[in-house]
Kinemage of the C-alpha trace (Angstrom):
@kinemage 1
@onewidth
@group {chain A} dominant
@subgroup {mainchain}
@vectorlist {calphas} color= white
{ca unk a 1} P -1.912 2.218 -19.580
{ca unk a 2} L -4.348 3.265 -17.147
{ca unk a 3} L -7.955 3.179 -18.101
{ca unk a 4} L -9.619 6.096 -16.135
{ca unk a 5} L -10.107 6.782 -12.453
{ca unk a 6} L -12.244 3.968 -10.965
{ca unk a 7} L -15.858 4.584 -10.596
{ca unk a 8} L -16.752 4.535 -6.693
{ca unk a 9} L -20.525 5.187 -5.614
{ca unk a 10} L -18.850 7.856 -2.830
{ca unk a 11} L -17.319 10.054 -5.797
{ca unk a 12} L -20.263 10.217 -7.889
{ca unk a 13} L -22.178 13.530 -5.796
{ca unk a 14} L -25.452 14.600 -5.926
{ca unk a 15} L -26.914 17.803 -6.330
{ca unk a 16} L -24.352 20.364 -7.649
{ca unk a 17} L -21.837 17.546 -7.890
{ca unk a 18} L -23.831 15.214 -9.443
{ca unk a 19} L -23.814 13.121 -12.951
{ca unk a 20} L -25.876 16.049 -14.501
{ca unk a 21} L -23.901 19.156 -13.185
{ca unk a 22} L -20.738 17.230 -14.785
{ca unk a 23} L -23.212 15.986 -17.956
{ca unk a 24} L -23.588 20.427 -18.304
{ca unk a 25} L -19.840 21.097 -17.433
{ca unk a 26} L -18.667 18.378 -20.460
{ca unk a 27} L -21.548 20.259 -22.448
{ca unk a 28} L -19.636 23.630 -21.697
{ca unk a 29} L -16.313 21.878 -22.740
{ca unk a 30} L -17.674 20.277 -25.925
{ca unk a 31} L -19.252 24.232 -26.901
{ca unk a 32} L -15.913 25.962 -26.163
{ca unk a 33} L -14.333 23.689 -28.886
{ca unk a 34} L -12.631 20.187 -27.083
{ca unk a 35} L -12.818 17.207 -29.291
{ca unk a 36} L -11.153 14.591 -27.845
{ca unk a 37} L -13.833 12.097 -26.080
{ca unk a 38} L -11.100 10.283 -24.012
{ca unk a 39} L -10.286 13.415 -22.607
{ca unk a 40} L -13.944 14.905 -22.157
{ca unk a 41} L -15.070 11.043 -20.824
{ca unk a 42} L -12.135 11.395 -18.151
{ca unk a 43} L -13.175 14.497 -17.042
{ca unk a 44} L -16.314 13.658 -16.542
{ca unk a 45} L -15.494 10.640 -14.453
{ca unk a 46} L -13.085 12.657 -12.325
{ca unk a 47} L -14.518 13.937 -9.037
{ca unk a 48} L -13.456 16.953 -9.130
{ca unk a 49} L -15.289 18.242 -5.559
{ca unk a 50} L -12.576 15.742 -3.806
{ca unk a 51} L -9.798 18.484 -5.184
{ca unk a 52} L -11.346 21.881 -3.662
{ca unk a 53} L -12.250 22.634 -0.227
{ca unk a 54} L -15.920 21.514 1.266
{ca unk a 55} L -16.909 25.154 1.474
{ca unk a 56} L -16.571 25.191 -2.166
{ca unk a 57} L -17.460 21.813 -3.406
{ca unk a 58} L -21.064 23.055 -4.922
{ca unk a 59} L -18.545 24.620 -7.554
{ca unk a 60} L -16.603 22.477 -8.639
{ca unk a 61} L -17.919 21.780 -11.734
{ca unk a 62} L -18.530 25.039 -13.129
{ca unk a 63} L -16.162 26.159 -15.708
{ca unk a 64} L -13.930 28.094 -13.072
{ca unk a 65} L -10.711 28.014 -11.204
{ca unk a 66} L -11.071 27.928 -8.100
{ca unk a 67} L -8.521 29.054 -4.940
{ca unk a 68} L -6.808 26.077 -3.207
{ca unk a 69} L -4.978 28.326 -0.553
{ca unk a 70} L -1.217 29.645 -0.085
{ca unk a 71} L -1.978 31.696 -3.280
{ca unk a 72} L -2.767 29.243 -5.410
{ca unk a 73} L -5.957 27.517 -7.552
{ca unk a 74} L -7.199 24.322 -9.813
{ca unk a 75} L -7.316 25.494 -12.950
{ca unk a 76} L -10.442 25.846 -14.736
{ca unk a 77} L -12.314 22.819 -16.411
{ca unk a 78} L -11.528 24.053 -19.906
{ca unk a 79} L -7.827 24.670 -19.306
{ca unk a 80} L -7.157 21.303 -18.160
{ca unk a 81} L -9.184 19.921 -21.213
{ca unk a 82} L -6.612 21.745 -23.630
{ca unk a 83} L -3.880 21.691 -22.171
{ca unk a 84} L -4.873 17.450 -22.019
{ca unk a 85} L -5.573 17.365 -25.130
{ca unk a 86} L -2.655 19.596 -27.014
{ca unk a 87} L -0.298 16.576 -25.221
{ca unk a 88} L -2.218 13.922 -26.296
{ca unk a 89} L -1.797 15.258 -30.225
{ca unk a 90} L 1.788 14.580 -29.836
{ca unk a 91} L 0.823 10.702 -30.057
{ca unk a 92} L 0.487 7.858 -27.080
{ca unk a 93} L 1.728 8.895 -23.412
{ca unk a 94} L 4.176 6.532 -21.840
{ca unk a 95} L 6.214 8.828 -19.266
{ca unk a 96} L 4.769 12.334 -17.950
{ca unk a 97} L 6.175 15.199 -16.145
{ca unk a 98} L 3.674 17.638 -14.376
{ca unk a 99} L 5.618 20.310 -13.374
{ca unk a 100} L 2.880 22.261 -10.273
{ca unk a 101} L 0.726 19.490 -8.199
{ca unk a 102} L -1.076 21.538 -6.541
{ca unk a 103} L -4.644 20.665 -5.597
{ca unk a 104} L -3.792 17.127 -7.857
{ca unk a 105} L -6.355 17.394 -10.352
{ca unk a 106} L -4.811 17.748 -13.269
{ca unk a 107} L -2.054 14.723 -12.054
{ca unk a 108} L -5.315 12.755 -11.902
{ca unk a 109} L -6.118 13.665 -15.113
{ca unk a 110} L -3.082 12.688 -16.780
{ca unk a 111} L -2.644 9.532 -14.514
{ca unk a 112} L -5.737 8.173 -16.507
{ca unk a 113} L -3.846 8.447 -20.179
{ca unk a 114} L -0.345 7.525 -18.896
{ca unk a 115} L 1.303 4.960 -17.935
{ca unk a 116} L 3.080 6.824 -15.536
{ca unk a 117} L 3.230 10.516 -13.982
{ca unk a 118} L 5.813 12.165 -11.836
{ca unk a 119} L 4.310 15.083 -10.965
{ca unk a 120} L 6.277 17.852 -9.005
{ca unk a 121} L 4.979 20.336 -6.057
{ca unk a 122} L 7.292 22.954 -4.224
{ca unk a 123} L 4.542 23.259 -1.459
{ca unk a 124} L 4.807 20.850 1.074
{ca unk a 125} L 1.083 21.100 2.486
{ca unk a 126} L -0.031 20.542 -1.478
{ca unk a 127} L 2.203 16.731 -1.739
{ca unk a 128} L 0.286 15.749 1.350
{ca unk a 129} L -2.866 16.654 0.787
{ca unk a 130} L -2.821 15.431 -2.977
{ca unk a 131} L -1.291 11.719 -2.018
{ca unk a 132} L -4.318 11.236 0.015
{ca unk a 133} L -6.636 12.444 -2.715
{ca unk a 134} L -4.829 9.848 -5.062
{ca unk a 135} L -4.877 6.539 -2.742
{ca unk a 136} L -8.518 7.529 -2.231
{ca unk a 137} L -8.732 7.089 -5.606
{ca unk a 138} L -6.555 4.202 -5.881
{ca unk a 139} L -4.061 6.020 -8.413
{ca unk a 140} L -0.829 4.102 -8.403
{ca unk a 141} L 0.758 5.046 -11.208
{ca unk a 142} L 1.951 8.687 -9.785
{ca unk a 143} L 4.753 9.537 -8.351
{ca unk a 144} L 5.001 12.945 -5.945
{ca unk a 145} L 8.386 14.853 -6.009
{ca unk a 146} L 8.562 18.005 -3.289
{ca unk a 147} L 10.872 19.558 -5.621
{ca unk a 148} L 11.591 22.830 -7.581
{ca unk a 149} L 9.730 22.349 -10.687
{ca unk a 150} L 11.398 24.104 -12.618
{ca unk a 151} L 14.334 21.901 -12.400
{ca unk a 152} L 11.887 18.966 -13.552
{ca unk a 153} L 13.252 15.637 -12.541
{ca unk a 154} L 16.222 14.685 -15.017
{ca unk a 155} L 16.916 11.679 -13.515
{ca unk a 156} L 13.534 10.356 -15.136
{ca unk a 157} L 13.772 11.814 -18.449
{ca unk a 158} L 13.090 11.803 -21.499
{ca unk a 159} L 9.602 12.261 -20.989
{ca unk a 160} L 7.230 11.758 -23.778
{ca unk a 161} L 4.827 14.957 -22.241
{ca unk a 162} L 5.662 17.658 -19.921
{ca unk a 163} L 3.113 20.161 -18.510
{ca unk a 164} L 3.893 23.098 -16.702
{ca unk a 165} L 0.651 24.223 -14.216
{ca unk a 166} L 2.033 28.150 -13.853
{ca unk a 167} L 4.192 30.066 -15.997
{ca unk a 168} L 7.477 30.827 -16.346
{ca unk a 169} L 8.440 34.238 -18.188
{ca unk a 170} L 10.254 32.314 -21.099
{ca unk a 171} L 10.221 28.748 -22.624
{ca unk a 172} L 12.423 26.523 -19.247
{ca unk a 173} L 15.557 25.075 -21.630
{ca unk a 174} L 15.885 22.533 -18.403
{ca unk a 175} L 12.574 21.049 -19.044
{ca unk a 176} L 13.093 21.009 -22.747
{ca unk a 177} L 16.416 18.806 -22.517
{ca unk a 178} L 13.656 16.687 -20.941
{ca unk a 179} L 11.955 15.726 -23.477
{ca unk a 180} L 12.165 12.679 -25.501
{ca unk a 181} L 12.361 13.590 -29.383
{ca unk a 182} L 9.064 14.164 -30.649
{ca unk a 183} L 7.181 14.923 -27.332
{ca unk a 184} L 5.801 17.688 -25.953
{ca unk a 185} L 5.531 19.835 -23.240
{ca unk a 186} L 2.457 22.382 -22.699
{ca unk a 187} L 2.738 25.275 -20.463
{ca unk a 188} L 1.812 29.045 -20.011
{ca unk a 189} L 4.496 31.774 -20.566
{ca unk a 190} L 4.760 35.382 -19.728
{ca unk a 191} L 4.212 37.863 -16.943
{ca unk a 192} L 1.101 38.467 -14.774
{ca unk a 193} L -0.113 41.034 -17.304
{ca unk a 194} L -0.031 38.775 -20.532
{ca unk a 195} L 0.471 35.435 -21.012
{ca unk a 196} L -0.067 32.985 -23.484
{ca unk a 197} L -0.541 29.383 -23.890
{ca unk a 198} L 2.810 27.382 -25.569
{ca unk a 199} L 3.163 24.240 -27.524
{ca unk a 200} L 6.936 23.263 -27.385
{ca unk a 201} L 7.838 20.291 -29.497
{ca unk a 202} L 11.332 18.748 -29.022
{ca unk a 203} L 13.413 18.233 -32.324
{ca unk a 204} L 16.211 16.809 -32.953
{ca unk a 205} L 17.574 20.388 -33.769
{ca unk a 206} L 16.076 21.826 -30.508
{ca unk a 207} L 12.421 22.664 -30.041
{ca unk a 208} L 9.573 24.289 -31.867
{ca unk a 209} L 7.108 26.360 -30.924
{ca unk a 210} L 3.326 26.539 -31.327
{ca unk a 211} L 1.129 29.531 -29.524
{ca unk a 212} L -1.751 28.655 -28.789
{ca unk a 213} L -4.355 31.178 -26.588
{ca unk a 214} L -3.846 33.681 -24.674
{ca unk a 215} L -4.318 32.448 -20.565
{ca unk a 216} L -4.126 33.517 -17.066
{ca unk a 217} L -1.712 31.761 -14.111
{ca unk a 218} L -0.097 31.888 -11.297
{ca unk a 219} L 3.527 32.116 -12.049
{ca unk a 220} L 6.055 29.668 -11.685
{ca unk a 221} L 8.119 30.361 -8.748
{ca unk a 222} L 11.716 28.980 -7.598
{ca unk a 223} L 13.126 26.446 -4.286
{ca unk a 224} L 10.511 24.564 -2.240
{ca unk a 225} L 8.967 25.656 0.989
């Protein structure tokens, strides 16, 4: 299993990227109730300013999400955190599905827990842009699909965690099948009005179902473009 993102002098910032602006984001974190310190620690040692356009990189590590373009954003710190750590609850990661690239910080996230995650983007521009954020960062142990998410990638399940990075209206059956007995897949469901944050645990009956906050997302569209 991976160990974390490797520490290189050129990620650590200065000023409003710097050790102590992440030191106060973690602080943030910790206050708004995330316990695990694997997950806080990784977050912490991921530069997020890499992820988000220069214009914006003095705000990268506040507590925000942030617009990537096309429509679409990096979540905010604290979302990531939870949505990390519900998965990690289910026990050890082997194989994860991301199903939303996007900017790749949450794949890098998750590539520092698992063994290995195929992580899935319908945006062209997105794929590119995050490959060269991971070989900067000498990930190796992802694996990009330009696919329709919300498919997932059946020909690499089961998956021991699946998380979905916008929201569907209902719980995706497709992505359930996915999932190895036992594991889990955290996403947001709903409309644009109201959605909430989901727990789905696979069974061997079917799934269960945990709600856990209410959230905000972009929603989980269809085909590739």
């Amino acid at each position: 299993m991976s160990t974390g993102i490797p520490i290189n002098k050129d990620h650590l910032g200065i000023g409003m990227t710097s050790r102590r602006t992440r030191d106060r984001l973690i602080g943030r974190l910790t206050a708004k109730g995330i316990r695990n310190r694997k997950v806080l620690d990784i977050i912490r040692n991921t530069p997020r300013h890499i992820f988000v356009e220069e214009a914006l990189a003095s705000r990268a590590y506040e507590d925000t999400a942030l617009p990537i373009g096309l429509g679409q954003t990096i979540s905010q710190p604290y979302i990531v955190a939870r949505m990390t750590e519900v998965l990690l609850e289910g026990g050890p990661l082997d194989t994860v599905l991301e199903v939303g690239t996007g900017s790749g910080y949450q794949t890098a996230v998750l590539a520092a827990l698992a063994n290995r995650v195929y992580s899935t983007e319908r945006i062209e521009a997105f794929i590119k842009q995050a490959r060269a954020r991971f070989q900067e960062l000498r990930l190796r142990n992802i694996r990009l699909r330009h696919s329709d998410g919300g498919l997932g990638l059946p020909q690499y399940a089961p998956f021991d965690g699946i998380l979905v990075t916008a929201a569907p209206e209902g719980i995706p059956l497709a992505l359930v099948a996915q999932l190895a007995v036992g594991g889990r897949m955290v996403l947001p469901i709903g409309t644009r009005d109201e959605q909430a944050l989901v727990c789905v645990t696979r069974t061997e009956e079917g799934y269960d179902k945990q709600i856990l906050e209410r959230v905000s997302f972009v929603p989980l569209l269809g085909g590739i473009q």
